[in-house]
N, C-alpha and C positions, 0 to 999 in steps of 0.2 A: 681690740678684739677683731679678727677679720672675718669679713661677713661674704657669707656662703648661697649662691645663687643655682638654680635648678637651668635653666642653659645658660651656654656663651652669651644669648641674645642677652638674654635679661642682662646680665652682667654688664656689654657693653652700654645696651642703655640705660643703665644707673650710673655709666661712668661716664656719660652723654651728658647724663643731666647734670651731676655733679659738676663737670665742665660749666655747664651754663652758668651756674648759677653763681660760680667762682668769675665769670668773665662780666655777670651783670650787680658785681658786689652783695652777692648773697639775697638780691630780691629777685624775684619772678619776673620774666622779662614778661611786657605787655603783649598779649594777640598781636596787634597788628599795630606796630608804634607809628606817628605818624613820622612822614618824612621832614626832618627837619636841620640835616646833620648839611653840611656843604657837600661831604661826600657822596650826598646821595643824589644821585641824578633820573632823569624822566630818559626812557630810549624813545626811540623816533619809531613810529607807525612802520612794522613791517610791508618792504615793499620786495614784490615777486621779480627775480633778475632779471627775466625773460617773459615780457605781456605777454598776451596770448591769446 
């Protein structure tokens, strides 16, 4: 049965979530997961091109 949304917004973000939830095997992805994957890296302290 397809399901019927009152704007585009909403629609896309049901189809947002639906994404997620498909990319984190159907659970709730955590707030704030800690970092612990390899691919996750720290950047370096912004520094201004030109002191001044």
């Amino acid at each position: 049965m397809p399901e019927y949304y009152s704007s585009i917004g909403e629609a896309i973000g049901a189809a947002m979530r639906h994404n997620i939830r498909l990319a984190h095997g159907g659970r709730r992805p955590s707030v704030d997961p800690p970092c612990r994957s390899v691919a996750c890296r720290r950047l370096p302290p912004i520094r201004t091109p030109f002191p001044g």
